[in-house]
Kinemage of the C-alpha trace (Angstrom):
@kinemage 1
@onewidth
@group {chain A} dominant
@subgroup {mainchain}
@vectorlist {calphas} color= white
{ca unk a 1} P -13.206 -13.415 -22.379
{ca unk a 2} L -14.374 -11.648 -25.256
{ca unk a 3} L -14.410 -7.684 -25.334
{ca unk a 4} L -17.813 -7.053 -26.589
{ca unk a 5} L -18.801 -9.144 -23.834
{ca unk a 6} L -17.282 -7.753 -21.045
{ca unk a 7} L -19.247 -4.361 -22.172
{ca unk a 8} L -21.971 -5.392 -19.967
{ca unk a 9} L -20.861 -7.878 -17.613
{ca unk a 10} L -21.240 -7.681 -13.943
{ca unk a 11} L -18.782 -7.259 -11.157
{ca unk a 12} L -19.426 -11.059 -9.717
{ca unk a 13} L -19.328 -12.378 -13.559
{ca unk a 14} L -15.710 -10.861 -14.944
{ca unk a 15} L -14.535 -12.139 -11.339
{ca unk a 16} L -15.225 -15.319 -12.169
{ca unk a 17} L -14.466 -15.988 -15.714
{ca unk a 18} L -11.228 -13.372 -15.376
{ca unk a 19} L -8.413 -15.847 -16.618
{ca unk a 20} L -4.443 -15.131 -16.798
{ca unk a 21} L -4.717 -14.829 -20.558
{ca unk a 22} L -6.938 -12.050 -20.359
{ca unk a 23} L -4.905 -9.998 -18.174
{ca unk a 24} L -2.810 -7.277 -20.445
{ca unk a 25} L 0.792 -7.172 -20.057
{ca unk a 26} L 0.347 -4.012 -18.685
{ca unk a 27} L -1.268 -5.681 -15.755
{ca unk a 28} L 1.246 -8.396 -15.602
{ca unk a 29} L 4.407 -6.092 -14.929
{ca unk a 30} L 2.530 -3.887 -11.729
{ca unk a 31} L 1.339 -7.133 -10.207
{ca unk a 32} L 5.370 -8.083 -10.529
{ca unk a 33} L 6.363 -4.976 -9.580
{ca unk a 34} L 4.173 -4.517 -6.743
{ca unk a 35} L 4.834 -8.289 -5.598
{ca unk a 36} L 8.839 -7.497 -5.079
{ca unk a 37} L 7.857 -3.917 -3.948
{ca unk a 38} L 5.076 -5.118 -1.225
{ca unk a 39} L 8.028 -7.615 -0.226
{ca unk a 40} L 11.153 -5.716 0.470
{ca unk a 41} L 8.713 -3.317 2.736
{ca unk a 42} L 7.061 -6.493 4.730
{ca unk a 43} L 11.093 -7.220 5.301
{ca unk a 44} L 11.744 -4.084 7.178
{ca unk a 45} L 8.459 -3.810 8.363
{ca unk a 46} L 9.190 -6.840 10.374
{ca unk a 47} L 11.583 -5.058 12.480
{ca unk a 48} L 9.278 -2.552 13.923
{ca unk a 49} L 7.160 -2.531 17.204
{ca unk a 50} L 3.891 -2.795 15.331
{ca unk a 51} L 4.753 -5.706 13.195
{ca unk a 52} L 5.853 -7.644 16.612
{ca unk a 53} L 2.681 -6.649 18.515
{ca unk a 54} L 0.520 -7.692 15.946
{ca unk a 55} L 2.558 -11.055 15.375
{ca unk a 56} L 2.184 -11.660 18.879
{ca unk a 57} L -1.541 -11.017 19.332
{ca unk a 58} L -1.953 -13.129 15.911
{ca unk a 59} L -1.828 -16.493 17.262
{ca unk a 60} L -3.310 -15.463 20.314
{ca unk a 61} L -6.799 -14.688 18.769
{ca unk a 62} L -6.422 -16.583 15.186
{ca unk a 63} L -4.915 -20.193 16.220
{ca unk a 64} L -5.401 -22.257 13.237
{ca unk a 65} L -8.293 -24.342 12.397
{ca unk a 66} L -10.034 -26.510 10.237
{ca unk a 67} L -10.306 -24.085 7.253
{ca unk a 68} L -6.402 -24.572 6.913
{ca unk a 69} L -2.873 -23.476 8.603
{ca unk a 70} L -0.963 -20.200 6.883
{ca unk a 71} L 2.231 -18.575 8.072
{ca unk a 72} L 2.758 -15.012 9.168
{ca unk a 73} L 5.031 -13.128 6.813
{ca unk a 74} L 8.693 -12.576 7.820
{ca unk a 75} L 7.879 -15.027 10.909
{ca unk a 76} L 7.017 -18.346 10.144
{ca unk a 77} L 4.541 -19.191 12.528
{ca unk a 78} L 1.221 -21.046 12.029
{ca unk a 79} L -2.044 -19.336 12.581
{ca unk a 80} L -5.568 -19.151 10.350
{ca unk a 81} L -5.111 -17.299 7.454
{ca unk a 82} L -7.076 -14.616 8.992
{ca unk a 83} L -4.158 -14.758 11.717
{ca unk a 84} L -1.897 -13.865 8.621
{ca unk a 85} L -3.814 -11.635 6.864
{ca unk a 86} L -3.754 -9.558 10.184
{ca unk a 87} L -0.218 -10.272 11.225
{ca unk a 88} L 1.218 -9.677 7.409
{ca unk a 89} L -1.321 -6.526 6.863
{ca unk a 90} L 0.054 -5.224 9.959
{ca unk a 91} L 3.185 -5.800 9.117
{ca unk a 92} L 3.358 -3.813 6.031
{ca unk a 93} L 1.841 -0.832 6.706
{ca unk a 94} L 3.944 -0.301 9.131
{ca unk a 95} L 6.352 0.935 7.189
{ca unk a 96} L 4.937 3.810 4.821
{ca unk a 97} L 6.654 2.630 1.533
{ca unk a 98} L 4.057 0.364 -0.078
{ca unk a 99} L 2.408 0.499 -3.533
{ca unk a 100} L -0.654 3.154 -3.362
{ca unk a 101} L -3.383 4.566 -5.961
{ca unk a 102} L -3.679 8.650 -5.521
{ca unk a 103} L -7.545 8.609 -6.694
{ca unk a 104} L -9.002 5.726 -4.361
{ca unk a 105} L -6.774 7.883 -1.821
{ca unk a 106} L -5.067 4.723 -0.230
{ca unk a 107} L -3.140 1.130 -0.089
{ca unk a 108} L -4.124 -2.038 -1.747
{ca unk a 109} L -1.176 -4.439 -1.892
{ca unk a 110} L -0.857 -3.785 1.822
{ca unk a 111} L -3.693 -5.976 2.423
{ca unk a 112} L -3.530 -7.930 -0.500
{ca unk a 113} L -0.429 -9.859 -0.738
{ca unk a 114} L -0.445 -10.686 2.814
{ca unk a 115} L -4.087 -12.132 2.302
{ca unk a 116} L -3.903 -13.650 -0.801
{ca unk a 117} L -0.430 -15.215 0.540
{ca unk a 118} L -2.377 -16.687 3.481
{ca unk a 119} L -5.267 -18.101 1.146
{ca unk a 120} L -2.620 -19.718 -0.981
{ca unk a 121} L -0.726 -21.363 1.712
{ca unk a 122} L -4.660 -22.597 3.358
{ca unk a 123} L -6.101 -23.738 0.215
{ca unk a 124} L -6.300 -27.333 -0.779
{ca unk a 125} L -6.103 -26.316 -4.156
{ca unk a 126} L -2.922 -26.316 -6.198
{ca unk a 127} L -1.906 -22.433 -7.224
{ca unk a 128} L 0.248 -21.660 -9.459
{ca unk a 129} L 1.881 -18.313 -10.717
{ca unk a 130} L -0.947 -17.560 -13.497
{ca unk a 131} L -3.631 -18.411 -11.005
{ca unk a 132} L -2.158 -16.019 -8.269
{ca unk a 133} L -1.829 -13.594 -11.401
{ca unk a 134} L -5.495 -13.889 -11.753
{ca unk a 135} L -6.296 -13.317 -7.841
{ca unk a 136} L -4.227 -10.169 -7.843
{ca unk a 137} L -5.182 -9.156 -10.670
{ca unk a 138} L -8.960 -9.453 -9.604
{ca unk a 139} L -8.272 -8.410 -5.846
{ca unk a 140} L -6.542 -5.043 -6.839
{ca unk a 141} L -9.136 -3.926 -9.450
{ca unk a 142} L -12.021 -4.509 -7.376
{ca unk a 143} L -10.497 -2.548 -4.339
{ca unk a 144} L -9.290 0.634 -6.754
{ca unk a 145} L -13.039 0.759 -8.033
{ca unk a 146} L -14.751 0.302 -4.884
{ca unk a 147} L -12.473 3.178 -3.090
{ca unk a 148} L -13.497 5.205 -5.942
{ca unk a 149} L -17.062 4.887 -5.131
{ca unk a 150} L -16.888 4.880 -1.345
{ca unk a 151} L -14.775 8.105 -2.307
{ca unk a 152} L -17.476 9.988 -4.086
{ca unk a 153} L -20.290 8.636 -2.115
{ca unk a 154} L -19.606 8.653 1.570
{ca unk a 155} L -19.229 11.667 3.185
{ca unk a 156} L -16.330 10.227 5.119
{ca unk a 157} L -12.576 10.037 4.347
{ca unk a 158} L -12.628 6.211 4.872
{ca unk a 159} L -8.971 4.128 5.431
{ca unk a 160} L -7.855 1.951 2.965
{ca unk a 161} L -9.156 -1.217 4.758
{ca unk a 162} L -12.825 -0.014 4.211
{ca unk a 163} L -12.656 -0.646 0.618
{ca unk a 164} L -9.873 -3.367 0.076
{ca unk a 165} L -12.205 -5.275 2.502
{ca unk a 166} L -14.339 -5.674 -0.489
{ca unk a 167} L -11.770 -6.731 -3.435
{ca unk a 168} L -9.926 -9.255 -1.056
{ca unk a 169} L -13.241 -10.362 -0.236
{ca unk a 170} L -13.853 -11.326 -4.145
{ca unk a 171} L -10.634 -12.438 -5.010
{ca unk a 172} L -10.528 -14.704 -1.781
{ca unk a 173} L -14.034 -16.179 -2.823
{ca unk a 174} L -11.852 -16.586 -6.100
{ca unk a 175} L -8.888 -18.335 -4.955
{ca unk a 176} L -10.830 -21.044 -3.099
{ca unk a 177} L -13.166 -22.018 -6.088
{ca unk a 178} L -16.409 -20.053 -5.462
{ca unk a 179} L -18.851 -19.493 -8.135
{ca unk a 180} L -19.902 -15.938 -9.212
{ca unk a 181} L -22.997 -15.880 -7.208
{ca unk a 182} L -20.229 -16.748 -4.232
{ca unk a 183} L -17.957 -13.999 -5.237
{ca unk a 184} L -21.007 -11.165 -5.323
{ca unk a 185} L -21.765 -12.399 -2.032
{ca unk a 186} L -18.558 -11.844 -0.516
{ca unk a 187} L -18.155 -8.657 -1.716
{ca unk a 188} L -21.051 -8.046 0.166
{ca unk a 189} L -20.077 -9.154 3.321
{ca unk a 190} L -16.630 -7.257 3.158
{ca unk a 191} L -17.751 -4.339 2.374
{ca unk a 192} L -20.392 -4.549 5.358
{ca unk a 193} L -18.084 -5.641 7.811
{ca unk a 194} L -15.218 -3.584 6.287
{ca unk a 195} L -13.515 -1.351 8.854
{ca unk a 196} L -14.653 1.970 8.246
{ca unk a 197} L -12.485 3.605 10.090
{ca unk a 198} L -11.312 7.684 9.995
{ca unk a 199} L -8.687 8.149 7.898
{ca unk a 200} L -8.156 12.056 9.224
{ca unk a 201} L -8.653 10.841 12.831
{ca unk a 202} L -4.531 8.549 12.247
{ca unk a 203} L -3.459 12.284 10.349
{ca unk a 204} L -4.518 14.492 13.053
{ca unk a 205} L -3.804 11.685 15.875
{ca unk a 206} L -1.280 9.034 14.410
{ca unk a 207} L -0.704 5.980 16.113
{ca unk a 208} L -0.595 2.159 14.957
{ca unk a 209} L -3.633 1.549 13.548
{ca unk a 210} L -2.440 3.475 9.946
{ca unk a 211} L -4.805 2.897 7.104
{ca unk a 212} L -6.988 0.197 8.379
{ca unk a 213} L -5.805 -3.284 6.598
{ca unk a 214} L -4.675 -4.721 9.819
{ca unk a 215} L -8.230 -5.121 9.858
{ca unk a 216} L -9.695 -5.158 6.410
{ca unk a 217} L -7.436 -7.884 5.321
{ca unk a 218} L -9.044 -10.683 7.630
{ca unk a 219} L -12.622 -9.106 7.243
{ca unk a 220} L -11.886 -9.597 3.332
{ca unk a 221} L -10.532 -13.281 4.022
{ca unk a 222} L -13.607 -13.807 6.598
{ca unk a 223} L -15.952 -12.686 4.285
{ca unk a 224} L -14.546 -14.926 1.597
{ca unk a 225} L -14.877 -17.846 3.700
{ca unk a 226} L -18.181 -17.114 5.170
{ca unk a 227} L -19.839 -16.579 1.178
{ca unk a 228} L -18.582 -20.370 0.179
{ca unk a 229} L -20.507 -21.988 2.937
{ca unk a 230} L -23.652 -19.857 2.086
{ca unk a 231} L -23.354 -16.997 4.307
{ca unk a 232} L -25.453 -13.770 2.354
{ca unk a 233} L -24.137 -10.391 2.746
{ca unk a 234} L -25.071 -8.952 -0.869
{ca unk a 235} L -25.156 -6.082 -2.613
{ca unk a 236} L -22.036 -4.473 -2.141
{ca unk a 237} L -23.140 -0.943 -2.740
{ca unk a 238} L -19.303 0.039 -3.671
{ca unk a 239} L -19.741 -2.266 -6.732
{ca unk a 240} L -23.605 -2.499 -7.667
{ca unk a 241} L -24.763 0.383 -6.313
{ca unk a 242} L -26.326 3.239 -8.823
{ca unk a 243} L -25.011 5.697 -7.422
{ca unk a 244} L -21.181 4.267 -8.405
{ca unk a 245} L -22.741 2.598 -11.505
{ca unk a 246} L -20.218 4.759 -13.479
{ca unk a 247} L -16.867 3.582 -12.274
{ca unk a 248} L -17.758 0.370 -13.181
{ca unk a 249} L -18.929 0.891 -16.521
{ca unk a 250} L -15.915 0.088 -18.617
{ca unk a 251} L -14.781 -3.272 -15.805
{ca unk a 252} L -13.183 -5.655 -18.347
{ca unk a 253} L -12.174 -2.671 -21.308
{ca unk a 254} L -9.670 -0.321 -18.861
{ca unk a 255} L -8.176 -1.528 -15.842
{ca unk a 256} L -7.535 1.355 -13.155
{ca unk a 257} L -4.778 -1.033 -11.401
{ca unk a 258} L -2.980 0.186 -14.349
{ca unk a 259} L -3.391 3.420 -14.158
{ca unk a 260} L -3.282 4.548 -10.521
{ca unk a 261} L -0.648 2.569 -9.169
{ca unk a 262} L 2.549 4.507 -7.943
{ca unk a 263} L 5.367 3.312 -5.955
{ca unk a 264} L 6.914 5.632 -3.193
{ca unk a 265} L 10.821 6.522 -2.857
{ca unk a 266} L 10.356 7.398 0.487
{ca unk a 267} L 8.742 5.528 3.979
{ca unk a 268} L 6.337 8.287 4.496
{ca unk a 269} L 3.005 9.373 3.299
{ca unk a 270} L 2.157 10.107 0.118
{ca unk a 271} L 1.322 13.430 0.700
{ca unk a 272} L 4.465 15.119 1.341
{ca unk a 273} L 6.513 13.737 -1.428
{ca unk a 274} L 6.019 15.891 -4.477
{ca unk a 275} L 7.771 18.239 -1.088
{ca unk a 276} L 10.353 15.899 -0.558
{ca unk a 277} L 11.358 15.683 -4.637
{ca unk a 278} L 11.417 19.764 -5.003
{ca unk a 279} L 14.191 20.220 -1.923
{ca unk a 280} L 15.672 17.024 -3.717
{ca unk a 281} L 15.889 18.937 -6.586
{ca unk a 282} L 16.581 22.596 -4.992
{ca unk a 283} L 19.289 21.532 -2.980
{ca unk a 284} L 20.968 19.682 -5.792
{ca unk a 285} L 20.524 22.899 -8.081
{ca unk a 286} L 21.783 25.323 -6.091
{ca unk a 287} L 24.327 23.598 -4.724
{ca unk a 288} L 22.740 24.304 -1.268
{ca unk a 289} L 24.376 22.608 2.170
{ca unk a 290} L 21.234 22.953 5.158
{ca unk a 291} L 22.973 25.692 7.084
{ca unk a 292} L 22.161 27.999 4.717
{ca unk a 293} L 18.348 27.193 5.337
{ca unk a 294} L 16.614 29.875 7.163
{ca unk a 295} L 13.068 28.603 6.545
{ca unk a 296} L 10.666 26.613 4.124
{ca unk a 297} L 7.146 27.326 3.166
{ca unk a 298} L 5.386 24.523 1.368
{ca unk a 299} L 2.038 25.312 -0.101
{ca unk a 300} L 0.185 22.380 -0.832
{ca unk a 301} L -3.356 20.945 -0.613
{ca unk a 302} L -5.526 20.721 2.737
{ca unk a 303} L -5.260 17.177 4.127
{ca unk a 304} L -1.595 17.621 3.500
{ca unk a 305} L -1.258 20.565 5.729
{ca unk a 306} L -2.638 18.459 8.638
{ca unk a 307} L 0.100 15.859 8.049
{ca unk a 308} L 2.647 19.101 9.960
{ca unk a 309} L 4.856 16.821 12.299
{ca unk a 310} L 7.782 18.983 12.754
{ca unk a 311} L 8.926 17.341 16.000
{ca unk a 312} L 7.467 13.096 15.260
{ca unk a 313} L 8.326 10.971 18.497
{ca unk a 314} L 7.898 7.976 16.954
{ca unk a 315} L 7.418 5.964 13.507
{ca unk a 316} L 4.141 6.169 13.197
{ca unk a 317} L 4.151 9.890 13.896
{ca unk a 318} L 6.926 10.714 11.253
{ca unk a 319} L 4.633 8.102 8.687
{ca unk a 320} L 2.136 11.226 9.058
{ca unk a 321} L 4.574 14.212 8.646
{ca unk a 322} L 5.667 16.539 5.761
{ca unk a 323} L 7.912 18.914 7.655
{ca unk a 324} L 10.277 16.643 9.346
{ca unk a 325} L 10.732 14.199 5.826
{ca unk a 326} L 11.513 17.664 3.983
{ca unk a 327} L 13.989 18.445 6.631
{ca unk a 328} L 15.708 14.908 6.476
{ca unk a 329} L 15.924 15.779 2.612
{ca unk a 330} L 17.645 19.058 3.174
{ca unk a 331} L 19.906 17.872 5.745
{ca unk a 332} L 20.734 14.415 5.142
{ca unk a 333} L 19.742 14.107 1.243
{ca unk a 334} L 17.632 11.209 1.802
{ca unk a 335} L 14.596 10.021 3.068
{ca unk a 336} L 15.192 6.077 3.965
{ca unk a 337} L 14.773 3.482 6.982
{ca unk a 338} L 17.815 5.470 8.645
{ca unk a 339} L 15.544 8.235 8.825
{ca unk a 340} L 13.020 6.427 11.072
{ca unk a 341} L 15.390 5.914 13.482
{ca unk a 342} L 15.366 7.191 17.436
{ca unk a 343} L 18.814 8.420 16.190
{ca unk a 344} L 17.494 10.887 13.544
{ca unk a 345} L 13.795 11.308 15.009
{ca unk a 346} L 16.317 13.567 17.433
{ca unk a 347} L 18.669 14.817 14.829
{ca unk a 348} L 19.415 18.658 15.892
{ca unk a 349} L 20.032 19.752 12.260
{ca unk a 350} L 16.975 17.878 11.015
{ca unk a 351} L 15.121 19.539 13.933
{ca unk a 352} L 15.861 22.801 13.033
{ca unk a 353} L 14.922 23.243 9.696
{ca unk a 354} L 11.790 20.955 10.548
{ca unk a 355} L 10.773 23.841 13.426
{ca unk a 356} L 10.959 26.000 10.459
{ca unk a 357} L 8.935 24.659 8.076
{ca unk a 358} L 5.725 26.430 7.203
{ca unk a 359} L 2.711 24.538 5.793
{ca unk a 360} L 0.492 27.250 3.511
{ca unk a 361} L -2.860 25.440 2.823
{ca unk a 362} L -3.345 26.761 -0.654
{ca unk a 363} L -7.063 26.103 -2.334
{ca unk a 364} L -5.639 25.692 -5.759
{ca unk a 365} L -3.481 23.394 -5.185
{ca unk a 366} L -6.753 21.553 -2.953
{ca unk a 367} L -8.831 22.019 -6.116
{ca unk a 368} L -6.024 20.401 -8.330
{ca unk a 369} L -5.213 17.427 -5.894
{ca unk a 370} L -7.328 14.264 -6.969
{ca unk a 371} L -5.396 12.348 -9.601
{ca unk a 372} L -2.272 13.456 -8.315
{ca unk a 373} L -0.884 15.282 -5.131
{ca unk a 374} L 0.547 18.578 -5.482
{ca unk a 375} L 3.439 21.144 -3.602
{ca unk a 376} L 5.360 23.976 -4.209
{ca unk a 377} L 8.360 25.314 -2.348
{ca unk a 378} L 10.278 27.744 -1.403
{ca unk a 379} L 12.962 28.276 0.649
{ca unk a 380} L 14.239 31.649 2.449
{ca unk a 381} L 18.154 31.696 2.915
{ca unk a 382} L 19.847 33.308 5.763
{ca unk a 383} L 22.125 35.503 2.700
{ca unk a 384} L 18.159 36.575 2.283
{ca unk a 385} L 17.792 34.760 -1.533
{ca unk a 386} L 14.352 33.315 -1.920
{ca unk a 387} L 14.159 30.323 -4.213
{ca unk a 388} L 11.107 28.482 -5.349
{ca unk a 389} L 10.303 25.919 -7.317
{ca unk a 390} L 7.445 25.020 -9.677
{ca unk a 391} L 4.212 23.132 -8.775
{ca unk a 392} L 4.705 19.592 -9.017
{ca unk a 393} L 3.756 16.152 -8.356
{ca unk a 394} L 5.726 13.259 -6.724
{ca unk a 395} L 7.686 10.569 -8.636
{ca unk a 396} L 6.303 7.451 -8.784
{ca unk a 397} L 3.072 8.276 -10.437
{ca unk a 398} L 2.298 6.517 -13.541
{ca unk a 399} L 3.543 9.639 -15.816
{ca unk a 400} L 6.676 10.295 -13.461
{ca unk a 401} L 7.493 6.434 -12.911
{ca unk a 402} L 10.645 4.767 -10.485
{ca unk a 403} L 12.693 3.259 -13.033
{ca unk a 404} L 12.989 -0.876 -12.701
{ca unk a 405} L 16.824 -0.133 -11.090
{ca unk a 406} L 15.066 2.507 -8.852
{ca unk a 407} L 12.811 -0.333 -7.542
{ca unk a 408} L 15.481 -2.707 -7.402
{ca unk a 409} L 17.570 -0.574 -4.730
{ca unk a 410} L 14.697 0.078 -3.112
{ca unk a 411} L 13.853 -3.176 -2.554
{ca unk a 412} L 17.414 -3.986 -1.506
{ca unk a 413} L 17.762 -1.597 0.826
{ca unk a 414} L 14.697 -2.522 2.932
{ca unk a 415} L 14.992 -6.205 2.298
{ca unk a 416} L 18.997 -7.186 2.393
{ca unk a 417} L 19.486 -5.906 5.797
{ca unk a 418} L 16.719 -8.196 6.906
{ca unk a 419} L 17.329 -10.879 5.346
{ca unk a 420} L 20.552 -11.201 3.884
{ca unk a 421} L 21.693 -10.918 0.796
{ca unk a 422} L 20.922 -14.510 -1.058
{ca unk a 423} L 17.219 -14.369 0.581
{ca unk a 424} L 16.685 -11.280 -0.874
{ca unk a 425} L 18.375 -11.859 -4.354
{ca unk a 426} L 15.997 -14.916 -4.490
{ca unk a 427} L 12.925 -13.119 -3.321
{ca unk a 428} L 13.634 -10.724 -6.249
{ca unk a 429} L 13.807 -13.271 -8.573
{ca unk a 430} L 11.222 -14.928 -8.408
{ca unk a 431} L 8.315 -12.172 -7.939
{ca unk a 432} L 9.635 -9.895 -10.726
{ca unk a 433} L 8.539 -13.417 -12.573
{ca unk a 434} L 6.137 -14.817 -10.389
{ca unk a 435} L 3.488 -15.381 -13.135
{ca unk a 436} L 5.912 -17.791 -15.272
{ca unk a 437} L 6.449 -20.118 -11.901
{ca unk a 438} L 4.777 -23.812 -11.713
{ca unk a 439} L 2.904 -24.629 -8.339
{ca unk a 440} L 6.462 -26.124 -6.658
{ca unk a 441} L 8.581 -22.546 -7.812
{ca unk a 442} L 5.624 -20.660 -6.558
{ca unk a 443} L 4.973 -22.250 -3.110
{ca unk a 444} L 8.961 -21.950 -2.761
{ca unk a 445} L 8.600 -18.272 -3.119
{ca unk a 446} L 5.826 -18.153 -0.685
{ca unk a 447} L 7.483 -19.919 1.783
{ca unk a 448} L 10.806 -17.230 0.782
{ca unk a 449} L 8.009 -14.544 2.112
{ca unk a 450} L 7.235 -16.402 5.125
{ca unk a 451} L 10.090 -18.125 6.704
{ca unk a 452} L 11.653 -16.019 10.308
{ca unk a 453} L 13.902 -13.321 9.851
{ca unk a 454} L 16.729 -14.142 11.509
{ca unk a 455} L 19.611 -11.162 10.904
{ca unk a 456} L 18.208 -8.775 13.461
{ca unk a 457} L 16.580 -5.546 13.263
{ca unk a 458} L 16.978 -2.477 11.040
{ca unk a 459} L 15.274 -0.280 13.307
């Protein structure tokens, strides 16, 4: 695809002509990045009560049919691949350490991979590594643009699955050989029957249904489905609407994937973590031990000071919680799977310091927080020092990145317990190269993603 062409092309157009030579290598290395990432966290995910519900109810309601068989990931078993894309979705985001993009204010590879697995392994068609490269690719940009407009055009703070709805949609109209006018279409219908559900209603309330993919992820695979046998569901007003016209001006010249993507250190929301990296740092720079802790105050932006959760009773209530994940840091100098234990959910020393944590809701640092999330910290001592740190902004943004070894433990951690270690050193392999691989490499990695777990549970 020339440049000068894809000045004016539409949405439904650069979806369908987009081929793996066009992508920049820029692209190329966060689609590998986020592939092993996406991975290591569907691994532990597996382990935890929402994964196993969801796997349950999967076959229940989404027996395979005539459209074609996939597997859930981590599990093996057959359902539709709108059984997958549920199951896997699920899966992921249920443990708070996937990729993310700070201005669409969500997750896409949490209901990406585990779709665009499930298309692959239902498709009749032969898919290699470039042609997955081109799915992704497609799938990822579409659902960063589209949360940008639903973002500055709804009045709502939608969940992730509202908006990736729409680019697995696409990409899944993609992957099984529609046409353009087939892709636009599909859009459509995602984004219509897109779950557009509260994203503050999970922060104020949290509980298993997270950011929406468990639900966007089939409604995207659905939709796809539906637009290749002539179902209508056009326009998507997230990607030809006027009022967004302007985030997808330059589709084809920048790519936001690029741009926005971050990668967490830590299995909690995004919002605390530029939190969690200051007492990193503090404690490390004052050579500080957590019983000289007093209290904390962290001022940071509004929807961060809702997160609170100084006492979490469960997983999904510590996913939503700054003050306990800063106390973990303090005490324990981490903030891993360990952490989401029963074990440390009633840590004493952990409890403490969370009890005295003290959220300041400070409008500057609301008015700064779009691109990037920000916190600043202090902590009182019981000598009665004060130390603070500076404003700052978590690691794992595009201009603070996780190095590739920082990714690589990460992904160890979470996976190798699961799996063991060969599985995992395979996985690795092969998706940190996953655009290189011929259709039999690539279905062998697939089938790497999807076999049972059989080493236990980590949780």
């Amino acid at each position: 695809m020339e440049s000068n062409k894809l000045m004016t092309i539409s949405f439904e157009t650069f979806g369908d002509e987009l081929i793996y030579d066009a992508l920049p290598v820029e692209v190329l290395a966060i689609l590998r990045r986020s592939f092993t990432d996406t991975i290591g966290v569907a691994a532990v995910g597996s382990t935890t009560p929402l994964s196993k519900i969801a796997r349950r109810v999967a076959p229940m309601i989404f027996g395979s049919g005539t459209a074609g068989t996939s597997r859930m990931l981590m599990d093996g078993t057959a359902v539709s691949p709108a059984g997958a894309a549920m199951a896997g979705a699920f899966t992921i985001d249920s443990i708070d350490a996937h990729d993310g993009t700070t201005p669409s204010k969500g997750h896409a590879g949490s209901a990406i991979f585990p779709a665009m697995i499930a298309l692959a392994q239902a498709t009749d068609k032969e898919i290699d590594g470039k042609r997955f490269a081109e799915i992704l690719a497609l799938a990822y940009e579409f659902s960063y643009r589209a949360g940008l407009v639903q973002h500055a055009t709804c009045p709502d703070y939608h969940t992730s699955g509202a908006w990736t709805a729409v680019g697995v949609a696409a990409a899944g109209a993609k992957l099984l050989g529609g046409n353009a006018e087939q892709i636009r279409q599909a859009a459509g219908i995602g984004e219509y029957h897109g779950p557009r559900s509260q994203m503050m209603r999970c922060i104020d309330h949290p509980t298993m249904v997270r950011d929406g993919v468990g639900w966007g992820a089939p409604s995207g695979i659905t939709a796809a489905y539906l637009a290749l046998e002539g179902f209508t569901g056009a326009p998507a007003l997230t990607c030809e609407g006027a009022e967004g016209s302007d985030f997808w001006a330059d589709l084809g010249q920048a790519w936001r994937l690029v741009d926005h993507t971050h990668y967490k250190a830590y299995p909690c929301c995004r919002w605390s973590h530029p939190a969690v990296d200051a007492v990193h740092d503090m404690m490390r720079d004052n050579a500080l031990t957590h019983e000289m802790i007093k209290a904390v105050e962290i001022r940071t932006f509004h929807y961060a000071t809702r997160l609170a959760g100084h006492q979490p009773q469960s997983q999904d209530e510590f996913a939503y919680s700054i003050a306990f994940p800063v106390a973990a840091m303090i005490v324990r100098g981490q903030v891993g799977v360990s952490e989401l234990s029963q074990e440390a959910l009633h840590d004493p020393d952990i409890l403490r310091v969370s009890r005295a944590t003290h959220l300041i809701d400070d409008a500057e640092m609301t008015r700064i927080s779009t691109d990037k999330r920000w916190a600043q910290v202090s902590f009182v001592l019981k000598d009665g020092r004060k130390i603070e740190s500076a404003s700052r902004t978590p690691r794992g943004d595009a201009d603070m990145p996780l190095t590739d070894r920082e990714i690589s433990l990460k992904f160890h951690s979470l996976a190798t317990p699961i799996l063991g270690a060969p599985r995992a050193d395979e996985i690795e392999a092969l998706s940190s190269q996953f655009d290189t691989l011929g259709v039999k490499d690539f279905y062998h990695l697939l089938n790497l993603c999807t076999d049972r777990t059989n080493l236990g549970d980590a949780l």
